[in-house]
Every structure is written in C-alpha cells, then in structure tokens.
LUMKETI-149471 format. One record per residue (C-alpha): x, y, z; residue number from 1. Coordinates in Angstrom, 3 decimals. Example, Ala and Ser with C-alpha at 12.3 -4.5 7.8 and 13.67 -1.06 7.14 Angstrom:
BEGIN
NODE          x          y          z   num
NODE     12.300     -4.500      7.800     1
NODE     13.670     -1.060      7.140     2
//
This chain:
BEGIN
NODE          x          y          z   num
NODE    122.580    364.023    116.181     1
NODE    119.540    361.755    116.047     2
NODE    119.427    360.173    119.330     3
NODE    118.539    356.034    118.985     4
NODE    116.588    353.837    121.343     5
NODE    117.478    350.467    121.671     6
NODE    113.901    348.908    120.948     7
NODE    113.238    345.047    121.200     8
NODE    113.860    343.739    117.762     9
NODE    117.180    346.028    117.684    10
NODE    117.780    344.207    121.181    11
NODE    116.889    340.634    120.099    12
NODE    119.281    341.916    116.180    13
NODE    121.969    342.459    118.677    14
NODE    121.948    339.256    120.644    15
NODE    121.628    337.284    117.324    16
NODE    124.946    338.799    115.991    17
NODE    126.899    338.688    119.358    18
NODE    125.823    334.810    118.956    19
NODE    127.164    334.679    115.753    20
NODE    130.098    336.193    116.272    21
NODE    130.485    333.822    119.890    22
NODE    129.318    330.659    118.147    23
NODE    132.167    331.781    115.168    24
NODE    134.866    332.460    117.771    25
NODE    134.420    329.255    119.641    26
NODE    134.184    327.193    116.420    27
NODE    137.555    328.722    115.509    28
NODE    139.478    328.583    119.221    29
NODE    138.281    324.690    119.174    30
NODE    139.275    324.184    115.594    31
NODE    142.520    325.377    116.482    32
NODE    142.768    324.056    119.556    33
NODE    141.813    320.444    118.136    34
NODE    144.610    320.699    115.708    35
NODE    147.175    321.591    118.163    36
NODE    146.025    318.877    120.433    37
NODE    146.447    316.692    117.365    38
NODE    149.793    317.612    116.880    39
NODE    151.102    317.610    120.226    40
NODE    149.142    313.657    120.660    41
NODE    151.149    313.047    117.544    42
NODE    154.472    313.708    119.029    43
NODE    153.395    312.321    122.243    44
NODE    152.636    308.985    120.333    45
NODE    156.130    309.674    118.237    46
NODE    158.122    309.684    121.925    47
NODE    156.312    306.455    122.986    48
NODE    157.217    304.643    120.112    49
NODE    161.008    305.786    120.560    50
NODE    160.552    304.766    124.122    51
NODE    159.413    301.531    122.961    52
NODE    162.391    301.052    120.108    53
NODE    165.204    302.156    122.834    54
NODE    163.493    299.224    125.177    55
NODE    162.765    297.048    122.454    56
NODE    166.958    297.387    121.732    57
NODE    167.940    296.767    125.092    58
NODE    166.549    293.426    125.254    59
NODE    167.493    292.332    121.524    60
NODE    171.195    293.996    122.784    61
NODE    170.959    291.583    125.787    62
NODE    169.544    288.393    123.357    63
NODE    172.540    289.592    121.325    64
NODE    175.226    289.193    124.150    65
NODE    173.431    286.141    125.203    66
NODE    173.927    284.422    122.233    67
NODE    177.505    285.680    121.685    68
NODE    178.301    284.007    125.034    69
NODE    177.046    280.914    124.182    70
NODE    178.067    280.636    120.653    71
NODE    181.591    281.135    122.212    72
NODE    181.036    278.477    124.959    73
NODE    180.216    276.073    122.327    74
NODE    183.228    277.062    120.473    75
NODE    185.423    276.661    123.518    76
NODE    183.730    273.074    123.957    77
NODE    184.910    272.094    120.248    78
NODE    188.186    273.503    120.581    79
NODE    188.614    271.524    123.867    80
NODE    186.954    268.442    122.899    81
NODE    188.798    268.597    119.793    82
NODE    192.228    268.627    122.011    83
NODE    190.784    265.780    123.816    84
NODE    190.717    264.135    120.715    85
NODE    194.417    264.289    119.681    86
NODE    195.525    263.516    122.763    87
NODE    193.325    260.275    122.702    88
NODE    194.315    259.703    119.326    89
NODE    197.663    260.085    119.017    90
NODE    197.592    257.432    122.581    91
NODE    195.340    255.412    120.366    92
NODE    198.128    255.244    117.780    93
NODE    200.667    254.250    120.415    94
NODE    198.835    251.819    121.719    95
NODE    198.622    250.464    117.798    96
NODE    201.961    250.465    117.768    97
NODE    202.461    248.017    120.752    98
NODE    199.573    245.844    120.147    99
NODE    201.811    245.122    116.760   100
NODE    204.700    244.754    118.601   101
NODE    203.563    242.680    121.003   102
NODE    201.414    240.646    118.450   103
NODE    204.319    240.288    116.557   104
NODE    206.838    238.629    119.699   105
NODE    203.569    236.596    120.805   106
NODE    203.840    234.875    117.208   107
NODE    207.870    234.771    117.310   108
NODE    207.442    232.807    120.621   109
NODE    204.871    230.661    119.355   110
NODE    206.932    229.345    116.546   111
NODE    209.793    228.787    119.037   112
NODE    207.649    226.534    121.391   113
NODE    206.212    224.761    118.213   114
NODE    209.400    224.096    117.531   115
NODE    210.568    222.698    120.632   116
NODE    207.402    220.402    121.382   117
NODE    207.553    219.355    117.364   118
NODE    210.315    216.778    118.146   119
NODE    208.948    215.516    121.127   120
NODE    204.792    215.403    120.528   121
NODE    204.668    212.946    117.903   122
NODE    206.735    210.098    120.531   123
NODE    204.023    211.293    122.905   124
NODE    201.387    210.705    120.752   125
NODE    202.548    207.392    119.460   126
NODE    202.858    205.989    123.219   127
NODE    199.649    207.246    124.006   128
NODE    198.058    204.779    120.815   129
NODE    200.600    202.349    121.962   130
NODE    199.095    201.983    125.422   131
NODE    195.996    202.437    123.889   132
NODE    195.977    199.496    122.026   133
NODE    196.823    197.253    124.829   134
NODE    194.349    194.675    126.145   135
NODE    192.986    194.642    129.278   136
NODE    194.046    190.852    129.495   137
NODE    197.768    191.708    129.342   138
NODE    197.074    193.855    132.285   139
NODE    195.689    191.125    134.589   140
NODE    198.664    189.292    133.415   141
NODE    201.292    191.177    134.820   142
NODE    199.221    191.602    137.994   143
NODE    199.025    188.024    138.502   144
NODE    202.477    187.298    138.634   145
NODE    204.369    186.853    142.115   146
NODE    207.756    188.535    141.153   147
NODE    208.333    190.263    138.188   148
NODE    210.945    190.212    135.739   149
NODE    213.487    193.567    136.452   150
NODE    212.692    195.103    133.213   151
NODE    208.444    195.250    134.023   152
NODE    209.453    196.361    137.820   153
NODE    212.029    198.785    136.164   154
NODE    209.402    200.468    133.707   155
NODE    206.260    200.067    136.378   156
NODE    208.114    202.179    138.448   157
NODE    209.135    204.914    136.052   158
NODE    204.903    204.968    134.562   159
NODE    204.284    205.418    138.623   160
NODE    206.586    208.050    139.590   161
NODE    206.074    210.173    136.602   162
NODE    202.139    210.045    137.614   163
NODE    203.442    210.911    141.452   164
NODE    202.996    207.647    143.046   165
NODE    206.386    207.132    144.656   166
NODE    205.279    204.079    146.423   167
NODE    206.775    201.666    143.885   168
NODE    206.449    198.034    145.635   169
NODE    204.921    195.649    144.163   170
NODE    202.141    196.045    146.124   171
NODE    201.505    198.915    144.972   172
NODE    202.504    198.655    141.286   173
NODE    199.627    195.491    141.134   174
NODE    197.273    198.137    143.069   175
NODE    197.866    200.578    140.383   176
NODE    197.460    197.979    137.590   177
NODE    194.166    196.863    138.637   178
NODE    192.449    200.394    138.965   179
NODE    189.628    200.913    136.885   180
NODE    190.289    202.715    133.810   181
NODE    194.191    202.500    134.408   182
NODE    194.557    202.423    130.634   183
NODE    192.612    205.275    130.128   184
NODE    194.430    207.188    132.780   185
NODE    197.822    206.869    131.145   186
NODE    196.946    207.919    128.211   187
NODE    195.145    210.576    129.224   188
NODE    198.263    211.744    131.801   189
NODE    199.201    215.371    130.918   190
NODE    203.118    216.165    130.684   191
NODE    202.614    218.865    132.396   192
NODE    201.340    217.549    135.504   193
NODE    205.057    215.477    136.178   194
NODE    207.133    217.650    138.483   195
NODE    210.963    218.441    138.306   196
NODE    211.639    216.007    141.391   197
NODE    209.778    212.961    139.843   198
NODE    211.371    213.295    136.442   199
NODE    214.723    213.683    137.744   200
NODE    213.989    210.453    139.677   201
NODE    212.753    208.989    136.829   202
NODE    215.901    209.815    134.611   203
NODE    218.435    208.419    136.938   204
NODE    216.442    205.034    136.573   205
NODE    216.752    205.405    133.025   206
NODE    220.202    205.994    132.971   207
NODE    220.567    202.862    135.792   208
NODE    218.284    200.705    133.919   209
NODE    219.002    201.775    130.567   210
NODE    218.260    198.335    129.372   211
NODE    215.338    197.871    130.691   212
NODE    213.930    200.336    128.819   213
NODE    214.973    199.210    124.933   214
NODE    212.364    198.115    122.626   215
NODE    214.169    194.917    122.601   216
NODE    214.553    194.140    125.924   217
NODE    211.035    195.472    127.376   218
NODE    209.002    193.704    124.054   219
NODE    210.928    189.968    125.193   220
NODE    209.866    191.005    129.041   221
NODE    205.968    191.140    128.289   222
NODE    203.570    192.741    125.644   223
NODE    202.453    196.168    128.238   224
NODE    206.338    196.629    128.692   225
NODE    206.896    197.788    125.479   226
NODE    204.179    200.326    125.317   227
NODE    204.644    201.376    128.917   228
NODE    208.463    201.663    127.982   229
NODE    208.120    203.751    125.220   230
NODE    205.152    206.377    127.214   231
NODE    207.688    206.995    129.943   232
NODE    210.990    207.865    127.635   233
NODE    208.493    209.903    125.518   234
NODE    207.044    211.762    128.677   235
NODE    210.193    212.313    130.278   236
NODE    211.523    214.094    127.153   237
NODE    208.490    215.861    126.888   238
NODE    208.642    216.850    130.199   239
NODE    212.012    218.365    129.958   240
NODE    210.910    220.214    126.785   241
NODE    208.072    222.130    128.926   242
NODE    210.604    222.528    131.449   243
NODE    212.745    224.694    129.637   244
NODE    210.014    226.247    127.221   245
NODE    208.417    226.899    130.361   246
NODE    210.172    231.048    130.345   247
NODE    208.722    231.461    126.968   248
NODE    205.392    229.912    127.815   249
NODE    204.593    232.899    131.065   250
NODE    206.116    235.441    128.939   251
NODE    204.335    234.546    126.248   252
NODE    201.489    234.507    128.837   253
NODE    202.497    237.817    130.111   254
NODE    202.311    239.153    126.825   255
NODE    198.866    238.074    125.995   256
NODE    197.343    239.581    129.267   257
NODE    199.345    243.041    127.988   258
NODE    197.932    242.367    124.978   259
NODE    194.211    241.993    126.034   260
NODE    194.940    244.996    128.052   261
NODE    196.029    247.177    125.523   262
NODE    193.093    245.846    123.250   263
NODE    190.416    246.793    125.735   264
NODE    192.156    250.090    126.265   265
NODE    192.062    250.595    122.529   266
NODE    188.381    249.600    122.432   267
NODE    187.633    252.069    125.263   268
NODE    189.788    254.864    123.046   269
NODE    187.716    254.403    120.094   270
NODE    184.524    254.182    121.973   271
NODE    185.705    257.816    123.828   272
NODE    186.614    259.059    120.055   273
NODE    183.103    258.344    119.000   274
NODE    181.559    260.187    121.871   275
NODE    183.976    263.110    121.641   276
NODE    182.936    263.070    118.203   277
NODE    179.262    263.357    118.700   278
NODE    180.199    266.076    120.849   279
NODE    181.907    267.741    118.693   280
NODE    179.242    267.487    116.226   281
NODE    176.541    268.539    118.479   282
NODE    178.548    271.624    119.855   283
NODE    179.164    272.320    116.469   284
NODE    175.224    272.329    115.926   285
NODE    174.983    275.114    118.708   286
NODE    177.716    276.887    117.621   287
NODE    175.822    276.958    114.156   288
NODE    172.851    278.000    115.201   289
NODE    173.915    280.792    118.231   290
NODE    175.933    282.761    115.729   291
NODE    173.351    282.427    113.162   292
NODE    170.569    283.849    115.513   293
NODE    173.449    286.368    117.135   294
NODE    173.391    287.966    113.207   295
NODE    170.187    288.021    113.303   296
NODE    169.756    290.045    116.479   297
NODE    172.709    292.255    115.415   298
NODE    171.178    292.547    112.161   299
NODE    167.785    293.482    113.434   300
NODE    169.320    295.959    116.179   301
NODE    171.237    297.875    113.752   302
NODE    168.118    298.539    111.875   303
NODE    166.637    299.433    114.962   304
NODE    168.913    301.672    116.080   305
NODE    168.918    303.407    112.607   306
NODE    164.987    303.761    113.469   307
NODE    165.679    305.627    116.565   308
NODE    168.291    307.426    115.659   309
NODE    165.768    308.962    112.408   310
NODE    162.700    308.991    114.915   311
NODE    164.696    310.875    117.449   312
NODE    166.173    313.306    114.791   313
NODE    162.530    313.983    113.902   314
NODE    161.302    314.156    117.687   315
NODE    164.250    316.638    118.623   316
NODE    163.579    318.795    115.803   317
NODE    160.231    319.118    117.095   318
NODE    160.449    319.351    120.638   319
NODE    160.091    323.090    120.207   320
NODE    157.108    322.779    118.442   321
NODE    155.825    320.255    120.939   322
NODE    156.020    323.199    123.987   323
NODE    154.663    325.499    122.105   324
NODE    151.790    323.286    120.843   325
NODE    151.321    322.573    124.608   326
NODE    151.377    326.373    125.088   327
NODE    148.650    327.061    122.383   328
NODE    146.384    324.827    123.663   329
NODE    146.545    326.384    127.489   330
NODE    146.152    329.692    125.867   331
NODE    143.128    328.556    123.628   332
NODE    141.569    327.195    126.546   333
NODE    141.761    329.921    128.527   334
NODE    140.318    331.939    125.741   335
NODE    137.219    329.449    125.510   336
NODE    136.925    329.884    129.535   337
NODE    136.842    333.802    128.400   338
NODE    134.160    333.390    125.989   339
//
C-alpha cells in the first residue's frame, strides 16, 4: 500500500472541508435551534395571554357582581319607595275623605247660622240707618233737658248698658250723649261685644218698661227715642241669636282649623308623592342602566371564558411539546458549545 504524506495544499484541502462541514453543522443546530426557540416563545406568549384573559375575567366577574348588587339595591329602593307610596296614598285618600266630610258639615252649619241671624240682621241693619239718620241737633236736645221724660231715661239706659256702661244717671247718660262721634259709635257697636249679664239686664227693663219701648210711645217722647228704641230691641235679639248660635259658631270654628289641618297635611302628601315619585323614577334609571351594563359584562365574560377555555385546550395539548421544545434547545446548545 502506497504510503501518503499529508503535504500543505492536502493540509490547507482538509481544513477547508472540516470548515465546511463546521460552518454546515452550525448553520443547521442554529436553524433548528431558532425554530424551537420560536415555538417554545410562541407558547410562552400563548400562556401570557391566558394569564391575561383569566385576570382580565376576574375583574369583569367582580364589575359583574358589582353591578348585580347595585342593580338590586336600586330595585329594593323602588320596591320600598313604591310601598311608601301606597301607604301615603291610600292616607292621602283618607284624608280626602274627611276634608269632604268635614267640608260638607262646615256648609250644613253655615246654612244653620244664616238662618238664625236671617231674622234678626235686617232689624239690626235698619236701626243702625235709623240712628244714622239722626241729627246731631236732636242730640243736644235731649242733653239739654233737666229731667227727662221715663220713656228717653228708659231707652238711654238700655243703648248704655248694652254698650257696658252701667252707670245709667243722668249724669252720665248726658256724658255719653255729648261724646264725640256718639252717633257713629252706635252704629258701629258690634252684637257681639254685649255680654250675657248686660243683656239680661237689659231684657228685664224691657219687659218692666215694655212701653217705653213701642214705636208709639218712644216716637211721641222725642225724635232719637225712636231710633234708639228700635237699635236696642234689635240688638238684644241679635244678641240672643249669637248666644245660642254661639256652639255652632266654635264648632264650626273647630272644624275649619281641622280642616286647614288636614289640607296642609294633604298638600305635604302630595308634595312627598311627587318626590317619592322622582325617586322612583330615578332608581328606576339605575336600575335600567346596572342591569343593562351587568349583561354586558356577563355577556362579554362568557365569551371570555369560551376564549380561555379554547386557548387553554390548545396550551394543554401542547405543554408536552413545550418541554420538549425547551429540551431541544438545551441539547442544541450544548451541541453548538461542542462544535
């Protein structure tokens, strides 16, 4: 066998091809090795963004049983404010009821003291333009005179004790007479104003005197007599009408004061119905928009838990191919540490 001697160019031949065949090698190793690093950065990235889904559905799972809760607050708040309602409604409606009632009893009585004072108010009202139309002269007259006739002392005293001046001399009577505005004061006296004990008084003298106090008899006596006469029968009648309408006038007063009452109670109802109402409405509003958003959420979280569950099918299936991708690329780098 020829024996061969390894001469420079077959030297510098052989490096050449062991470069080659290293440069080849390596090119292949990191070819493969890039791939599997690919593929194992590929599921990498694939476990992140499952990560990221899973964390991404725990919040929308907690936006979901945020909005549950308040959707049913809100509907708690209707169903409560709605109760609220009927209650205050169906006192509303009572209160209707009495208001009519007592609207009704308020007119009843109000015919009945019409009726009493209808008799009576016209004699009042004619003595009061009777004394109206006297003079001032015939006034002056009756003061100047020294002793006067029974019938003017007689009818004098009843016009002063129904106004509650029980000092009835003459004296006084002639003091009385020549105030200023007298006149004015009698006709302007209110009915009301005479009290039980003075009336009473002033009865008995009409019952003693009866004749004084005739239109006959006090027209002879002087021209104020008759006038005066007439104002003191007509106010003591009238006086005993108030008297005993008197009941029906402070019910009647009583009644009013209930009725106010139960008016401003119905006012404050309806104003508590309105804002019941707007919160009705309003809660109403958020219960409309909660549940809307809470399908929403549970709309998007049931796609996104479809997503997970398909990207962790696909992740599991691969987690074999994930170690052993991991594996490949150790071993490949070993072999390029080799080479």
């Amino acid at each position: 066998m020829e024996k061969k001697y390894l001469t420079p160019k077959r030297y510098v031949i052989l490096l050449e091809t062991y470069q080659q065949v290293y440069l080849t090698k390596q090119h292949a190793v990191s070819t493969r090795q890039q791939h599997l690093k690919s593929g194992v950065s590929k599921l990498s990235e694939a476990r992140k963004v499952v990560d990221e889904l899973k964390r991404n559905a725990e919040i929308k799972q907690k936006e979901l049983a945020v909005k549950q809760h308040e959707a049913d607050e809100a509907l708690k708040q209707i169903t409560k404010s709605m109760a609220d309602a009927g209650s205050q409604k169906t006192e509303m409606e009572q209160l209707a009821v009495k208001v009519n009632e007592e609207t009704a009893f308020i007119e009843r009585q109000k015919r009945e003291i019409d009726n009493e004072l209808a008799e009576t108010q016209p004699l009042v009202d004619q003595a009061k333009q009777a004394v109206g139309s006297l003079r001032s002269e015939t006034l002056v007259e009756i003061r100047s005179l020294r002793a006067p006739p029974d019938v003017i002392k007689d009818i004098l005293e009843g016009v002063l004790k129904l106004m509650g001046v029980l000092d009835t001399s003459w004296t006084s009577m002639k003091g009385f007479l020549g105030k200023r505005g007298v006149k004015e004061e009698i006709m302007n006296f209110d009915p009301r104003n005479v009290t039980v004990e003075n009336r009473e008084s002033v009865e008995q003298l009409l019952r003693k005197k009866a004749d004084s106090f005739t239109p006959e008899n006090a027209a002879k006596a002087s021209q104020v007599a008759g006038p005066l006469a007439t104002w003191v029968v007509a106010n003591v009648k009238y006086s005993k009408v108030l008297e005993r309408i008197r009941p029906l006038e402070e019910k009647q007063n009583k009644l009013k004061k209930s009725l106010e009452s139960s008016t401003r109670k119905m006012d404050e109802l309806s104003h508590e119905l309105k804002q019941v109402d707007d919160k009705v409405e309003k809660y109403r509003t958020t219960f409309e928009k909660t549940t809307n958003e809470a399908q929403r959420l549970k709309v998007d979280l049931e796609k996104a838990k479809e997503t997970i569950e398909a990207a962790q099918n696909l992740v599991g299936k691969l987690e074999g191919e994930f170690y052993r991708w991991s594996a490949q690329v150790n071993d490949l780098n070993e072999q390029l540490k080799i080479l």
